[in-house]
Biopython code that builds the backbone (N, CA, C, O; Angstrom):
import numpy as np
from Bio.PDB.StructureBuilder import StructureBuilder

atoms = [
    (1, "UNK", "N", (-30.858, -0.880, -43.927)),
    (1, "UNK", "CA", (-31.169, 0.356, -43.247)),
    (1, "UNK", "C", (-30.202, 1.438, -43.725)),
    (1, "UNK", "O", (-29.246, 1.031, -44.385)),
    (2, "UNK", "N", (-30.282, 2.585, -43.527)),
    (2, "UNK", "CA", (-29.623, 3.760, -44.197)),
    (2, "UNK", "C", (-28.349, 3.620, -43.403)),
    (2, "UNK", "O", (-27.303, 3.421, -44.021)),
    (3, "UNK", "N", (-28.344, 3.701, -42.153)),
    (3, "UNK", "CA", (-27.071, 3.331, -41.551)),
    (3, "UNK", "C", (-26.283, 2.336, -41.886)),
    (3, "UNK", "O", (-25.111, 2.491, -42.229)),
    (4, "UNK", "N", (-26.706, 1.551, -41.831)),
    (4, "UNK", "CA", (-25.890, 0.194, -42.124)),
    (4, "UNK", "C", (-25.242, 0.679, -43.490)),
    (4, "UNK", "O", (-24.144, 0.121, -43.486)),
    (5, "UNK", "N", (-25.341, 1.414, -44.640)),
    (5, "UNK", "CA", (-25.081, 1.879, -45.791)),
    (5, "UNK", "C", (-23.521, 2.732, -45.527)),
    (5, "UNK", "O", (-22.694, 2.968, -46.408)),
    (6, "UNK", "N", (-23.403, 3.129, -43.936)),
    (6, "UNK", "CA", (-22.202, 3.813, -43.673)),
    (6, "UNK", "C", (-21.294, 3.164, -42.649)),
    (6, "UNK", "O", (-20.080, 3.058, -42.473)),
    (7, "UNK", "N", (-22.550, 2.727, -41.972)),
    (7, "UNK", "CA", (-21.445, 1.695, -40.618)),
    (7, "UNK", "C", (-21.253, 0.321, -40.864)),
    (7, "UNK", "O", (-20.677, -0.519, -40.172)),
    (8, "UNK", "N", (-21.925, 0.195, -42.150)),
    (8, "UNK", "CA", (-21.718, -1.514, -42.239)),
    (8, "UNK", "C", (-22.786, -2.622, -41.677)),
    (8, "UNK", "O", (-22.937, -2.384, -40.479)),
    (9, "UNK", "N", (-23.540, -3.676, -42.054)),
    (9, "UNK", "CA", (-24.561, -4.097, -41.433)),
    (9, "UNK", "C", (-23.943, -4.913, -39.825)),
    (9, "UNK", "O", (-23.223, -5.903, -39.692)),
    (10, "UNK", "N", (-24.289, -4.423, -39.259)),
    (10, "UNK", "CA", (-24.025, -5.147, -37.663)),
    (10, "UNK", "C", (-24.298, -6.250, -37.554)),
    (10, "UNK", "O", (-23.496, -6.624, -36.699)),
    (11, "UNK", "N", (-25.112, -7.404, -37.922)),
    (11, "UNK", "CA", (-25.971, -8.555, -37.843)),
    (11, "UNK", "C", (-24.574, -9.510, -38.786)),
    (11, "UNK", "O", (-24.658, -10.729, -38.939)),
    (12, "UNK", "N", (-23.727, -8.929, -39.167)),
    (12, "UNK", "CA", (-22.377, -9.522, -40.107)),
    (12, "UNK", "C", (-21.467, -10.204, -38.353)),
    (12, "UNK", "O", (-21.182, -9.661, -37.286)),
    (13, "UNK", "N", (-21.357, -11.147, -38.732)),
    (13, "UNK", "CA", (-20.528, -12.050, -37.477)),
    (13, "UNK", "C", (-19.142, -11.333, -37.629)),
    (13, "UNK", "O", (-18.395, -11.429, -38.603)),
    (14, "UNK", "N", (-18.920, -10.548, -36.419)),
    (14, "UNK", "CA", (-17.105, -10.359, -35.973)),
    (14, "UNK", "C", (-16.075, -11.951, -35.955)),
    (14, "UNK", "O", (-16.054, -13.052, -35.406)),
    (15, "UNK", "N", (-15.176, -10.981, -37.152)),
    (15, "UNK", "CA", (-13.874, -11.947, -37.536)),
    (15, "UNK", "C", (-13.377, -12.529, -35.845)),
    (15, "UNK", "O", (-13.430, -12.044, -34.716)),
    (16, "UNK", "N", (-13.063, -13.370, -36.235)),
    (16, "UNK", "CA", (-12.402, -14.146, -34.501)),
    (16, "UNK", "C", (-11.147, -14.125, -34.254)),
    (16, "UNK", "O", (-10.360, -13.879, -35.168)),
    (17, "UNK", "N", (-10.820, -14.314, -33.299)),
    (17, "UNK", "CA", (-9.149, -13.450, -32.986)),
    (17, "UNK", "C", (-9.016, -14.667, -32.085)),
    (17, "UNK", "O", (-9.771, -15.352, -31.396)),
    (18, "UNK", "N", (-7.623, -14.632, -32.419)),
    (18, "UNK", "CA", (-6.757, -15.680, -31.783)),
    (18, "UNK", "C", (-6.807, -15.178, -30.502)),
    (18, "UNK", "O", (-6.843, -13.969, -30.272)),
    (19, "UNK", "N", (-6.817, -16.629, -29.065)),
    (19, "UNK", "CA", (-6.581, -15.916, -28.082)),
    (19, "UNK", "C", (-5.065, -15.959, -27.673)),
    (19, "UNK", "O", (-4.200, -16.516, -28.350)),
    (20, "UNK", "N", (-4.857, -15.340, -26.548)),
    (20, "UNK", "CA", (-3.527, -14.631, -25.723)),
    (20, "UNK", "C", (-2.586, -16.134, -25.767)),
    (20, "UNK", "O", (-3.028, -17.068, -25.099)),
    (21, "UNK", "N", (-1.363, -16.330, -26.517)),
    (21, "UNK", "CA", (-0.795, -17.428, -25.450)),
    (21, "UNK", "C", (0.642, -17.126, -25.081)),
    (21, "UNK", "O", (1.568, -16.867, -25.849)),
    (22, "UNK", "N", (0.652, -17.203, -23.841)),
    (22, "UNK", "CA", (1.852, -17.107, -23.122)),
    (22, "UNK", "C", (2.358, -18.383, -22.539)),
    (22, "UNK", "O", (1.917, -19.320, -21.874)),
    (23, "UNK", "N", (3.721, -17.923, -23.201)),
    (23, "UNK", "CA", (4.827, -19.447, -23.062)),
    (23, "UNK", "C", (5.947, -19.197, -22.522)),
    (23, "UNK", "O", (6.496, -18.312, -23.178)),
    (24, "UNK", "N", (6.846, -19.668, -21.279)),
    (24, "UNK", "CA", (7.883, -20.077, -20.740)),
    (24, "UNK", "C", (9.344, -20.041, -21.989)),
    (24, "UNK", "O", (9.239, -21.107, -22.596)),
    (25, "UNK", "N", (10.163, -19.523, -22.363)),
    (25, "UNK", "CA", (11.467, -20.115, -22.960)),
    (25, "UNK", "C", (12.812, -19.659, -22.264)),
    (25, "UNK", "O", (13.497, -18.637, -22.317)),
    (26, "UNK", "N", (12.873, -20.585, -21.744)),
    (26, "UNK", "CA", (14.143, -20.381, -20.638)),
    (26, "UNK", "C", (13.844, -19.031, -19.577)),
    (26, "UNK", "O", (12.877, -19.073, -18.817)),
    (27, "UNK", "N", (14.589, -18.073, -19.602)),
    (27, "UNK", "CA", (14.545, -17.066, -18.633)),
    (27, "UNK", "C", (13.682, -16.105, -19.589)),
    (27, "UNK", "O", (14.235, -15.010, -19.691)),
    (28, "UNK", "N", (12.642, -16.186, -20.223)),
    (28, "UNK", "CA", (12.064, -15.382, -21.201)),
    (28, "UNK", "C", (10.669, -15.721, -21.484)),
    (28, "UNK", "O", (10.289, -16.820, -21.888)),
    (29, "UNK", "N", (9.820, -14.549, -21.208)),
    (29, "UNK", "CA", (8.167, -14.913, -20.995)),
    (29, "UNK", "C", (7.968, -14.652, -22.527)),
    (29, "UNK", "O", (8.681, -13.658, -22.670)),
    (30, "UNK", "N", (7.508, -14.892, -23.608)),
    (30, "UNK", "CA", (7.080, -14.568, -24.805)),
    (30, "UNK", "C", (5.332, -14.559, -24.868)),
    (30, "UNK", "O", (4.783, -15.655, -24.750)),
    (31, "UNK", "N", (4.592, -13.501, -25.027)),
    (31, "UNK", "CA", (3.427, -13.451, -25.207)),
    (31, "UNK", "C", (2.723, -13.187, -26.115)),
    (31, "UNK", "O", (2.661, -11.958, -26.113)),
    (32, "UNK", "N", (1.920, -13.708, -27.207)),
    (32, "UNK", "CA", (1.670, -13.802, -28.256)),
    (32, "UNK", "C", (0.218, -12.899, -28.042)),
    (32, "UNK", "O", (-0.661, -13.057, -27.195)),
    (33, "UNK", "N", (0.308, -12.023, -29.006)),
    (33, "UNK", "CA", (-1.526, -11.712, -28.877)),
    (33, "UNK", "C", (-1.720, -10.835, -30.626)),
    (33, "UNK", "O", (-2.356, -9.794, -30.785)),
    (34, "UNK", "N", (-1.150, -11.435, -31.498)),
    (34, "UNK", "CA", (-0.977, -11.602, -32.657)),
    (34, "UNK", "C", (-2.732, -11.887, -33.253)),
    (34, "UNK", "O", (-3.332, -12.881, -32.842)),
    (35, "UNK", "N", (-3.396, -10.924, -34.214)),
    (35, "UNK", "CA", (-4.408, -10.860, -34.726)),
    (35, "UNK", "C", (-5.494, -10.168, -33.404)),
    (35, "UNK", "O", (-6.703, -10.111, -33.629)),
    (36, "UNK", "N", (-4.960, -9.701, -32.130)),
    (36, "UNK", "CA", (-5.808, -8.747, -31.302)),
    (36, "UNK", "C", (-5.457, -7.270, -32.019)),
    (36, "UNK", "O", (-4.808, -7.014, -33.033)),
    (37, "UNK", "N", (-6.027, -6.572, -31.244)),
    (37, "UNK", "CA", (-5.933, -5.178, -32.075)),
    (37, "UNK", "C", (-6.751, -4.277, -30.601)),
    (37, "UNK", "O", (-7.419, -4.900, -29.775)),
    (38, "UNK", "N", (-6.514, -2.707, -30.517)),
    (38, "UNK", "CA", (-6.713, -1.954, -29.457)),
    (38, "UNK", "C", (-8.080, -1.936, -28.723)),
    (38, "UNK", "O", (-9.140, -1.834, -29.340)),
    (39, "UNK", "N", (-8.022, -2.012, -27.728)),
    (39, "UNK", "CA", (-7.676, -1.959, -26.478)),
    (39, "UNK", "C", (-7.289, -3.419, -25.910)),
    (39, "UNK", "O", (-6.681, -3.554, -24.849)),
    (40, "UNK", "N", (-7.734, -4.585, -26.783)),
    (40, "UNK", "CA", (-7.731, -5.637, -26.063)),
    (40, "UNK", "C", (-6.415, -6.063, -26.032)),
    (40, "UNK", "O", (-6.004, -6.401, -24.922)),
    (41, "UNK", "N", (-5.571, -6.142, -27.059)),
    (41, "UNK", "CA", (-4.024, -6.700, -27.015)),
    (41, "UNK", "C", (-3.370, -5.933, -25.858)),
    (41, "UNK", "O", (-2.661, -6.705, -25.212)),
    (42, "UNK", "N", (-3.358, -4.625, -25.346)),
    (42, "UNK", "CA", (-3.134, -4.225, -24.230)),
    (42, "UNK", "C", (-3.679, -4.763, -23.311)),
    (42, "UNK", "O", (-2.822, -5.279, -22.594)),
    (43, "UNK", "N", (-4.694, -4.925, -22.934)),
    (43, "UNK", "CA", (-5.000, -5.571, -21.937)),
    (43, "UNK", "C", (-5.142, -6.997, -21.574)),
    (43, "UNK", "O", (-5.571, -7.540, -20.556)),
    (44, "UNK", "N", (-4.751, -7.372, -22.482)),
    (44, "UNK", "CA", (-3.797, -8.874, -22.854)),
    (44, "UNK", "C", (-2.415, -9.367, -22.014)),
    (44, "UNK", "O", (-2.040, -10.292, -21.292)),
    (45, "UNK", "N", (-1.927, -8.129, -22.599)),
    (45, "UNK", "CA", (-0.253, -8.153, -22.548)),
    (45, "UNK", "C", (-0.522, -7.536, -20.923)),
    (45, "UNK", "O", (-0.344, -8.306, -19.979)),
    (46, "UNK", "N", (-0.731, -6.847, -20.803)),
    (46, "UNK", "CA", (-1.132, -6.435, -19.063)),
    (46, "UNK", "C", (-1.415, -7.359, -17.723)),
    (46, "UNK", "O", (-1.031, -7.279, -16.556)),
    (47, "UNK", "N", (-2.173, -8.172, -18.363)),
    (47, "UNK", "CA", (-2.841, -9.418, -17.711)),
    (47, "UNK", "C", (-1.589, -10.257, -17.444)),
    (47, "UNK", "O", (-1.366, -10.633, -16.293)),
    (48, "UNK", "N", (-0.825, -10.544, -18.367)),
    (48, "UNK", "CA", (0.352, -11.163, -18.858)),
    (48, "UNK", "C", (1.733, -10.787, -18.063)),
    (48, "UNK", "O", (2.102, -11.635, -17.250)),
    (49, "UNK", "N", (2.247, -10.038, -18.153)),
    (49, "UNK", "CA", (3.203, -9.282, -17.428)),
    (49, "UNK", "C", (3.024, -8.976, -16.001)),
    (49, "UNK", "O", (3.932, -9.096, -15.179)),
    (50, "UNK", "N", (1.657, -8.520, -15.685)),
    (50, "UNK", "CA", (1.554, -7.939, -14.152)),
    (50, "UNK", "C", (2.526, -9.058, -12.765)),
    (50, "UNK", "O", (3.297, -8.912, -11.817)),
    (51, "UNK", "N", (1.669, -10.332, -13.656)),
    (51, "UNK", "CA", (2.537, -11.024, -12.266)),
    (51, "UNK", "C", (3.813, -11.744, -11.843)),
    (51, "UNK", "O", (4.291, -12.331, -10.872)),
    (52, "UNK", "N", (4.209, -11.262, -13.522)),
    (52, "UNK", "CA", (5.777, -11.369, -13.420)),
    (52, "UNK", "C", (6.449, -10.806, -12.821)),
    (52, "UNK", "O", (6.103, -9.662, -12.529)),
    (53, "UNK", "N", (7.787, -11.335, -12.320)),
    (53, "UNK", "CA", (8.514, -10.876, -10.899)),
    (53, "UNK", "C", (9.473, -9.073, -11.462)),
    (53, "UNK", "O", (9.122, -8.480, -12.482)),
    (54, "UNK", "N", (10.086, -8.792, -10.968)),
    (54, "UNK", "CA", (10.961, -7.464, -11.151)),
    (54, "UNK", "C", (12.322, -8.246, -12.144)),
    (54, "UNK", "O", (12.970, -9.197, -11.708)),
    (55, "UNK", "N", (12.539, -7.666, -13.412)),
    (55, "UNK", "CA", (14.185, -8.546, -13.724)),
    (55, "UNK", "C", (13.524, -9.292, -14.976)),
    (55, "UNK", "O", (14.266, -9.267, -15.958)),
    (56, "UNK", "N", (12.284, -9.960, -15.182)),
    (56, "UNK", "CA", (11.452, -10.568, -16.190)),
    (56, "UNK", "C", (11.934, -10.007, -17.530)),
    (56, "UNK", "O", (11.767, -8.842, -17.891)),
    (57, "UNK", "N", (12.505, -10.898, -18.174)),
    (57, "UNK", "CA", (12.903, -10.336, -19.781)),
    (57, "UNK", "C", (11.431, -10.917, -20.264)),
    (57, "UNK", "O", (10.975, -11.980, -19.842)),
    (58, "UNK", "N", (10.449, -9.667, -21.645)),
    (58, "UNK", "CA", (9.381, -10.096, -22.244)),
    (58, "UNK", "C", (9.558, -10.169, -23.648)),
    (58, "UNK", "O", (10.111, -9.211, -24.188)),
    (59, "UNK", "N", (9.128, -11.293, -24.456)),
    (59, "UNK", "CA", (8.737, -10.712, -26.286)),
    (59, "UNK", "C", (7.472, -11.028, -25.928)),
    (59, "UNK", "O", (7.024, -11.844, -25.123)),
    (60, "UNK", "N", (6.726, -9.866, -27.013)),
    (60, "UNK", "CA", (5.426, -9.477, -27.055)),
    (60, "UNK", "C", (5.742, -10.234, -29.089)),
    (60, "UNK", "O", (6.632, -10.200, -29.940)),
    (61, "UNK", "N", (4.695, -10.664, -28.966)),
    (61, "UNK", "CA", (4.166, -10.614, -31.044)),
    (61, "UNK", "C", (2.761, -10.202, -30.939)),
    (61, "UNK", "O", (1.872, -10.367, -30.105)),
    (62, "UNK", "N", (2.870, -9.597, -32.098)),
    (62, "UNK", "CA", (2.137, -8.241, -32.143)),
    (62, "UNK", "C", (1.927, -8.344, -33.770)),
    (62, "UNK", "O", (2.813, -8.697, -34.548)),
    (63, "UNK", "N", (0.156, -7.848, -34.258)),
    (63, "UNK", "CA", (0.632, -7.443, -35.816)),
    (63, "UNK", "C", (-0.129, -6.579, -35.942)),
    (63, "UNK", "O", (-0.473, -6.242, -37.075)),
    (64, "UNK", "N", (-0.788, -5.750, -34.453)),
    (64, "UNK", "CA", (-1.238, -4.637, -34.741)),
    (64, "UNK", "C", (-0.503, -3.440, -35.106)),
    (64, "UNK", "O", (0.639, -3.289, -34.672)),
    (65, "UNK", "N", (-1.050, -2.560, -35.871)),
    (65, "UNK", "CA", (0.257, -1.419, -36.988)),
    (65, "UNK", "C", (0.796, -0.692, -36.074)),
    (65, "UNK", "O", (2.002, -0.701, -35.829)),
    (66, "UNK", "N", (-0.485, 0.361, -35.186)),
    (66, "UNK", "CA", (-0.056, 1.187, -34.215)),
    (66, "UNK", "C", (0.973, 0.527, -33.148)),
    (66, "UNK", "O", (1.408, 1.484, -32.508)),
    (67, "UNK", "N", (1.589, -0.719, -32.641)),
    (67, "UNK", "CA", (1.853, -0.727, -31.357)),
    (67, "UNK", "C", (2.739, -0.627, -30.638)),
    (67, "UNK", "O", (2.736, -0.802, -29.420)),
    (68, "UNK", "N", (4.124, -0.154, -31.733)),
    (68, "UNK", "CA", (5.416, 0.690, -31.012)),
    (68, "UNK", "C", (4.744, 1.661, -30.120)),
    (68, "UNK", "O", (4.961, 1.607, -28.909)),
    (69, "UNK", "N", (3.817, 2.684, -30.703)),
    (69, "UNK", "CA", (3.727, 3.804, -30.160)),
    (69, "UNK", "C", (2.987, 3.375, -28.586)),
    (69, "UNK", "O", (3.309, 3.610, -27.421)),
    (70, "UNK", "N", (1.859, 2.641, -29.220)),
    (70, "UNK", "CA", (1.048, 2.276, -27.748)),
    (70, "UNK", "C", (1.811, 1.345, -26.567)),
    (70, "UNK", "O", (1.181, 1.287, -25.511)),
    (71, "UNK", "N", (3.040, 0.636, -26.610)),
    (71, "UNK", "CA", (3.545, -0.250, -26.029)),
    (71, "UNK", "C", (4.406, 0.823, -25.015)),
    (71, "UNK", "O", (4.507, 0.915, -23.792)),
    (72, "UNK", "N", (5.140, 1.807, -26.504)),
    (72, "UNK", "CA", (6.377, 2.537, -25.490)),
    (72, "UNK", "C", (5.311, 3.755, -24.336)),
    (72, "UNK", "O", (5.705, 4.459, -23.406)),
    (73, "UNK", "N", (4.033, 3.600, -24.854)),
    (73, "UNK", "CA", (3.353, 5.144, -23.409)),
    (73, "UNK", "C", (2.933, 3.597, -22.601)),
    (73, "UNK", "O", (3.047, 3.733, -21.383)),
    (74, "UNK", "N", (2.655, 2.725, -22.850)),
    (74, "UNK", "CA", (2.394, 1.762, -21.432)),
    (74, "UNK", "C", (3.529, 1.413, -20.540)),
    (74, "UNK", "O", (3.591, 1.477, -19.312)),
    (75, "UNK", "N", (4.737, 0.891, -21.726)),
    (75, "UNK", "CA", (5.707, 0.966, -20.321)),
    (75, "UNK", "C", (6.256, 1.781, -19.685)),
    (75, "UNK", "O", (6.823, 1.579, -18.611)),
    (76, "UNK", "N", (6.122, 3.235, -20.497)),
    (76, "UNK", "CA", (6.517, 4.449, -19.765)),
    (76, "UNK", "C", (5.371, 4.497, -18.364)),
    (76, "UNK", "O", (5.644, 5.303, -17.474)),
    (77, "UNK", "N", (4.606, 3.968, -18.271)),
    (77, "UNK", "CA", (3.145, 3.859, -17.632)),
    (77, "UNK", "C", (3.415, 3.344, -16.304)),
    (77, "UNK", "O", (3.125, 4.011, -15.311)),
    (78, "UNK", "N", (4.102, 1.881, -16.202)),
    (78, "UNK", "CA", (4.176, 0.887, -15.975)),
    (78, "UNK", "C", (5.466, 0.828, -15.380)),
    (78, "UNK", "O", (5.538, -0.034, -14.504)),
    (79, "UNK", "N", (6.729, 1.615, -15.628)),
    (79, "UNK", "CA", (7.701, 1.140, -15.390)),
    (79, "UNK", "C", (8.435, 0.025, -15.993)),
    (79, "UNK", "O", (8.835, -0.829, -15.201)),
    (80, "UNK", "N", (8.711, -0.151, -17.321)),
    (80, "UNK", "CA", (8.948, -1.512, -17.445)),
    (80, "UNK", "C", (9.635, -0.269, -18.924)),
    (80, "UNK", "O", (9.250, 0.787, -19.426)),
    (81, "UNK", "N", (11.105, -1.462, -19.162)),
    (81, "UNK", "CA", (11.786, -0.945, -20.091)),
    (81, "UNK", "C", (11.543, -1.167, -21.373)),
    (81, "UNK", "O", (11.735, -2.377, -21.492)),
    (82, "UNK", "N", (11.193, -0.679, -22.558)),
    (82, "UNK", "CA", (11.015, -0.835, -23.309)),
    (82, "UNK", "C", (12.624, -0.850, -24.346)),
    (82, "UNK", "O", (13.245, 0.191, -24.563)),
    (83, "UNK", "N", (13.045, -2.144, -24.845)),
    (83, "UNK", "CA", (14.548, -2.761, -25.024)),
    (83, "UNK", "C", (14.486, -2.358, -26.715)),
    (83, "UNK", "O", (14.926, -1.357, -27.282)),
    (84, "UNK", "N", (13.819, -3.453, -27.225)),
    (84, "UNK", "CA", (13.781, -2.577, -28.834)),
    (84, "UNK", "C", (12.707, -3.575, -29.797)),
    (84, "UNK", "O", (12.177, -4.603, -29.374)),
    (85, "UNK", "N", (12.590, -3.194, -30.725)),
    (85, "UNK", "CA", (11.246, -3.346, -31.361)),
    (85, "UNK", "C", (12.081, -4.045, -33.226)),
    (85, "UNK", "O", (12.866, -3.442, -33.959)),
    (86, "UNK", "N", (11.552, -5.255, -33.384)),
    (86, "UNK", "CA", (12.088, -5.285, -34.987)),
    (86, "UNK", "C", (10.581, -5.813, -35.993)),
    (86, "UNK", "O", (9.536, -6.078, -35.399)),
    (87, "UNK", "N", (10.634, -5.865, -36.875)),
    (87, "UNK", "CA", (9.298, -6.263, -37.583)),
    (87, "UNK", "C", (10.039, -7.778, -38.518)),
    (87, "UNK", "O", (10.937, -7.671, -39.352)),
    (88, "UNK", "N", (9.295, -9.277, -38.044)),
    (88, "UNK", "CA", (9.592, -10.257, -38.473)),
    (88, "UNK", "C", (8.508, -10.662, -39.415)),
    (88, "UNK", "O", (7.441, -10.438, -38.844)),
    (89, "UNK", "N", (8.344, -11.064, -40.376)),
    (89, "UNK", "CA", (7.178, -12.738, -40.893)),
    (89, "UNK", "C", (6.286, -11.987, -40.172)),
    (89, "UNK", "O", (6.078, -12.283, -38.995)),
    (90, "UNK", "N", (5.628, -10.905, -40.778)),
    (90, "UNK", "CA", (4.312, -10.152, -40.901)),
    (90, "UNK", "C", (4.000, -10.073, -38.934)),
    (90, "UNK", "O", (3.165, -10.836, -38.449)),
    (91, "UNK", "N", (4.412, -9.553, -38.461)),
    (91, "UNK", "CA", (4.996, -9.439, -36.957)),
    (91, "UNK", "C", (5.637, -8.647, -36.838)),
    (91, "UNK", "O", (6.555, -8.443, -37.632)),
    (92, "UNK", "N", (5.277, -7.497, -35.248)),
    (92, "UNK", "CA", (6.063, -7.152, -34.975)),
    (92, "UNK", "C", (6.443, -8.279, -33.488)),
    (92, "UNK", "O", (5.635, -8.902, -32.799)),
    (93, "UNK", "N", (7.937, -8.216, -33.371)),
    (93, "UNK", "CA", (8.324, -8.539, -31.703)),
    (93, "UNK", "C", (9.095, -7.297, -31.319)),
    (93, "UNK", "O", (9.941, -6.571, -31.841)),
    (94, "UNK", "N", (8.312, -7.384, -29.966)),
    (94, "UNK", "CA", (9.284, -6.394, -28.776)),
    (94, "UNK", "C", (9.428, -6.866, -27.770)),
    (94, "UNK", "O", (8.564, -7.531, -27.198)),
    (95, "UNK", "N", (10.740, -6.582, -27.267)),
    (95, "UNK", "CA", (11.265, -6.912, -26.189)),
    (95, "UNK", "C", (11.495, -5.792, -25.103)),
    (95, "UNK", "O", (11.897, -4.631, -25.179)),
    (96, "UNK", "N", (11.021, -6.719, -23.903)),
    (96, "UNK", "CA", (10.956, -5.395, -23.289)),
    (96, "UNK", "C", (11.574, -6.116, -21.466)),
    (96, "UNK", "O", (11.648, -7.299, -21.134)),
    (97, "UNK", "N", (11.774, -5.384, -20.976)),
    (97, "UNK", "CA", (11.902, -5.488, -19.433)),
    (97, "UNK", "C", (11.535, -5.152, -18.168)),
    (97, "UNK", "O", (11.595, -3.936, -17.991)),
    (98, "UNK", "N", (11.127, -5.867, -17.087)),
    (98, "UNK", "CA", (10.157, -5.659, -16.331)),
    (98, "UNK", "C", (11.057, -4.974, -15.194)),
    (98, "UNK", "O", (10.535, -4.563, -14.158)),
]
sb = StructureBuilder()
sb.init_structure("model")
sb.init_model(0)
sb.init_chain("A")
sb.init_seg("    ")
for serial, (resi, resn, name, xyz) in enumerate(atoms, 1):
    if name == "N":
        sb.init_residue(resn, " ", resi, " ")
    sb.init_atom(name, np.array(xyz, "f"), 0.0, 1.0, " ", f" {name:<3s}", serial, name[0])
structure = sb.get_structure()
């Protein structure tokens, strides 16, 4: 179809994305949502954090490009400190505080 010539044929199966996993390490929630990408890795990491207590140290892994920017307006959002951000083994991690 002529469209499909600009948007790409739709009937092409969406690449599959790892889901969310969140793991316990000592006093430290680490939440993985590594190969999500916007809006959903936010609302991942949201899901994730909400019912953690006040004091909660977080690492987020992340390898979406944008998500310094989108992380630091959510916890500005949210209340939650945003500690600091490094880029590992095709990853970013941030650490952040609840």
């Amino acid at each position: 179809m002529f469209l499909d010539r600009w948007f790409g044929d739709k009937s092409i199966e969406k690449k599959s994305v790892r889901p969310t996993a969140v793991e316990r390490r000592g006093d430290e929630v680490i939440v993985d949502v590594c190969g999500q990408t916007c809006p959903g890795y936010l609302l991942a990491i949201n899901h994730a954090v909400d019912p953690l207590p006040r004091g909660s140290r977080i690492k987020l892994l992340i390898t979406y490009p944008p998500c310094g920017d989108d992380i630091g307006a959510w916890c500005g959002a949210r209340g939650i400190t945003f500690v600091d951000m490094a880029h590992e083994a095709n990853k970013w991690v941030i650490s952040l505080k609840k």
